[in-house]
N, C-alpha and C positions, 0 to 999 in steps of 0.2 A: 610383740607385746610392748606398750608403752616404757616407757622408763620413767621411772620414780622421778616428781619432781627435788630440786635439789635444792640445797640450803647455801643462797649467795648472800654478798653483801647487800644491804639495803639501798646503800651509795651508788651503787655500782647498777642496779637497778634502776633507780632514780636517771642515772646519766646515761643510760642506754634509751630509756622510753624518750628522752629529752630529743636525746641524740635524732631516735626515728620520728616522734613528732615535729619537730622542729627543721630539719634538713628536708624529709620528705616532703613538708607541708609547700616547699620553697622550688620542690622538683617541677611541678608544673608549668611554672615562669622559665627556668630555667629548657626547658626542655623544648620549647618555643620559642627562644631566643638560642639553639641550636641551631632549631629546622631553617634556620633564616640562611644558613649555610653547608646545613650535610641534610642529602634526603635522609628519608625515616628510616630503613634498614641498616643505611650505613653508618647513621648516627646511634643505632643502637649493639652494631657489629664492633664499631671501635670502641666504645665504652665499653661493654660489660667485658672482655676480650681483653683492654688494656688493663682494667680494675684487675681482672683474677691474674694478669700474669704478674702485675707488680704485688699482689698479695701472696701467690704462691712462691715469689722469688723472696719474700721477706720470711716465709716459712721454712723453704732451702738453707736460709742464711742463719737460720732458729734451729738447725737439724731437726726440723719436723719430719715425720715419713711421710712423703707424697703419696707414691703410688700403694696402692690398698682396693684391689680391685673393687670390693663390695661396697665400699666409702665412694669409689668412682659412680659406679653403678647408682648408688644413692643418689648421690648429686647430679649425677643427669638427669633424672626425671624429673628431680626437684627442681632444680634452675631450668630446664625448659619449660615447667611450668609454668612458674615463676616469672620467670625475666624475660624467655622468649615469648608465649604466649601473653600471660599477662601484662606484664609492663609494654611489651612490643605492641600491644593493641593501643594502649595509652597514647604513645610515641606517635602509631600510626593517627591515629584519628585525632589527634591534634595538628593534624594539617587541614584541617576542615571544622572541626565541633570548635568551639569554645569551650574554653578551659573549665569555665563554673558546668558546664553541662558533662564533662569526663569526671569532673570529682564527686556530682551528685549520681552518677551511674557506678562508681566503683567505689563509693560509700557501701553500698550494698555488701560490701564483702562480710561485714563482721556479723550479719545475719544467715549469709552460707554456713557461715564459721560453727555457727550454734545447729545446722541444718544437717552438717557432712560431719561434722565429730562424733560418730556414732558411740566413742568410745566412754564421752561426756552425756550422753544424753539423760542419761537418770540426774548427775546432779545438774545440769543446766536446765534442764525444763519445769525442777522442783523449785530451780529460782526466781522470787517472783522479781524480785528487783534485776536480775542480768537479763530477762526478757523483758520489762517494762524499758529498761535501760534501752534494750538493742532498739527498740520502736521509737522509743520518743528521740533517741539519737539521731535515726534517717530521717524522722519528720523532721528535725531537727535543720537538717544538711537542707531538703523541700523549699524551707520557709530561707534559709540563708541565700539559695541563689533561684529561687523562684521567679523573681523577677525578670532577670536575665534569661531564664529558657522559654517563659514566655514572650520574649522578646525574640529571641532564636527564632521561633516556630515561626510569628508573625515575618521572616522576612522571605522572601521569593524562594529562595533556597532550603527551605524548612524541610521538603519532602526528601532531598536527597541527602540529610543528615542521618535518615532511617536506619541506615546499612550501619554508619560507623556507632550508633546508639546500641545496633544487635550485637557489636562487637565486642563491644563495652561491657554487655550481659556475659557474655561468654567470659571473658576476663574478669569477672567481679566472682567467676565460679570459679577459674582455672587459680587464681591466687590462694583463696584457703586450702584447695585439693594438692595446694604443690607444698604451702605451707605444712600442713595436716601430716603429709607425708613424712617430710621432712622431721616435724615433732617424732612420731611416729615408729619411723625406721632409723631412726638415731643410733650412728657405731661408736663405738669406742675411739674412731678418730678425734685428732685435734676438730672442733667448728671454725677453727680459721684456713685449714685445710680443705676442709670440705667446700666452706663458702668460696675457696677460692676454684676450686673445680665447678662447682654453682654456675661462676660466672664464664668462667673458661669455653664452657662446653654450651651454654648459652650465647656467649658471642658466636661461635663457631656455626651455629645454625641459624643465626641471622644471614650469615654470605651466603645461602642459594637464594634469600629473600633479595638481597642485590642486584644478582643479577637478572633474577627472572623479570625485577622491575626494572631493569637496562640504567642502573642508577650509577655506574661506573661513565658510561660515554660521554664526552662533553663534560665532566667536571673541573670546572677551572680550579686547582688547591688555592693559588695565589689570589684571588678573588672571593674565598671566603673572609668574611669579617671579621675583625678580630674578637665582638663580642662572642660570635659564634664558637670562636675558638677558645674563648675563656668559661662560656657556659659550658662546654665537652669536656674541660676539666673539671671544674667543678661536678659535676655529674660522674667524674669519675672518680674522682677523691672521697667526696661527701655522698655524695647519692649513691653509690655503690661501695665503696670499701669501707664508709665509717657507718654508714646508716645501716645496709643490708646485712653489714656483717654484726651489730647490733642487734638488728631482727632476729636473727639467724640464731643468734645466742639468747635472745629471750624467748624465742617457744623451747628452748631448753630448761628454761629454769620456771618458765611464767605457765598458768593459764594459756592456752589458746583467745578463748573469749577476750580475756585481758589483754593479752598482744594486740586484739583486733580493734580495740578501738583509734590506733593510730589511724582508722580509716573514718572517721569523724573527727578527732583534733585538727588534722592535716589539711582541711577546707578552712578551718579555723584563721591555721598561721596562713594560707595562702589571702584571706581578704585584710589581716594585719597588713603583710607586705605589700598588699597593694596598695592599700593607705599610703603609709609611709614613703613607697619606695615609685611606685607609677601613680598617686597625688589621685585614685582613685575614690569615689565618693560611696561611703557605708549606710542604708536607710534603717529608721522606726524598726520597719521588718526584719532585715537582716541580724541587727543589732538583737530582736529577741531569737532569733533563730542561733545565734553564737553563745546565748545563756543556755539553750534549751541541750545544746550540743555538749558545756560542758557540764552540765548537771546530768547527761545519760553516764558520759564516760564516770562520775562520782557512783551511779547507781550501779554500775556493772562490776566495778573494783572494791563496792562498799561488804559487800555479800563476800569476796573473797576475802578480805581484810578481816572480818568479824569470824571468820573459821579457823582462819591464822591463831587469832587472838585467843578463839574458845579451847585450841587446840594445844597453846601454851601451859605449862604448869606454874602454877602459881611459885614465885620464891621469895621468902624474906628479904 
């Protein structure tokens, strides 16, 4: 049975969503200024791996109780879904796709979201604005890097990006299914506990992907870059212990639907940064595809806000 949503600070709300839009949105650069130095398996073996044991060791140090077999159990299915399936699809097909073409393919999530929530389906379908929202949202994300996939497709190599776009689908479904769950089967453990088994038990099943791709032989350590080395922390710090474990705490207290628009802000912050940061050039189009994006996310949060509010009692 679900669990009652819960009554948190609004603050604290506010700096979580921030947190995952904002860090998340920033994963993608980063994640490819990795690959420049660990292949994909094992760049996603030492992050999630190093994130949960420095989070579980700050919960030892908290006398949290670790081990709780059913909170284990939990958190495996959820972080392999999550992190090794999904995010590892990301990881992986970013040594080949373009980055605009992985975030308009796993945009897709926050419409699963509304697809696999069986538990939401009367009040989500009854909304007209969280499904106007979820649409105009992905057209949204369409019109932001449209450009750039059809620029993809025209080039020599168009056809053999097929594979890693299929993979991309499977991952756009494996994230709300790992999420969902996660909502879902909620214990009584610490979520800092859990997220940290999440990622523990997800790194852990990225090492057969190492080896089977022989990504250990011939790696020079010395020879990685240093940028490479500072995107892996970063990735480890922010994109996994501050951002996921944010996540992890807002489908506790939030909406699903609502959680899931960080999968439209997050193409958002990634064409700011490329502005600013790689001196990249924004068009007419894109520019209305970034209104359109945040006017879904306004439409999806608008309809929860206004139930909030009708649901208050009035007081002098």
């Amino acid at each position: 049975m679900p669990s009652a949503q819960k009554t948190v600070s609004p603050l604290l709300v506010i700096i979580a969503f921030a947190t995952v839009y904002i860090v998340w949105g920033s994963t993608y650069f980063f994640i490819q200024m990795g690959e420049r130095g660990f292949p994909p398996m094992l760049l996603g073996a030492i992050r999630f791996f190093s994130a949960g044991l420095l989070l579980i060791t700050w919960c030892a140090i908290k006398g949290e109780k670790l081990f709780v077999w059913q909170n284990v159990k939990h958190a495996a299915v959820s972080g392999i879904l999550l992190l090794f399936v999904a995010n590892g699809t990301v990881i992986w097909s970013e040594q080949t796709l373009p980055s605009a073409m992985v975030a308009i393919m796993v945009s897709a999530a926050p419409i699963w979201f509304v697809v696999l929530d069986k538990a939401k389906w009367a009040e989500n379908f009854k909304s007209k604005s969280t499904i106007f929202g979820l649409l105009i949202g992905f057209a949204g994300v369409i019109l932001l890097f449209g450009e750039q996939i059809m620029k993809s497709f025209n080039q020599t190599d168009g056809q053999s990006k097929l594979w890693g776009m299929l993979m991309l689908v499977v991952a756009s479904i494996a994230w709300p299914s790992g999420s969902l769950y996660a909502k879902y089967k909620a214990t009584e453990g610490s979520v800092m506990v859990n997220t940290a088994w999440q990622m523990i038990i997800a790194g852990l099943v990225f090492i057969p992907g190492v080896f089977i791709h022989n990504e250990l032989p011939g790696m020079n350590w010395q020879a990685i870059p240093l940028n490479a080395w500072l995107a892996l922390i970063y990735l480890i710090l922010f994109g996994s212990i501050a951002a996921f474990s944010a996540y992890v705490w807002l489908l506790q207290v939030r909406p699903a639907t609502q959680v899931s628009t960080y999968a439209y802000v997050n193409p958002v912050i990634a064409v700011i940064l490329g502005i600013f940061f790689a001196h990249e050039n924004i068009s007419l189009l894109q520019i209305v595809g970034l209104i359109i994006i945040l006017g879904s996310v306004l439409l999806i949060n608008l309809a929860k806000y206004q139930k909030e509010g009708q649901a208050k009692p009035l007081t002098n």
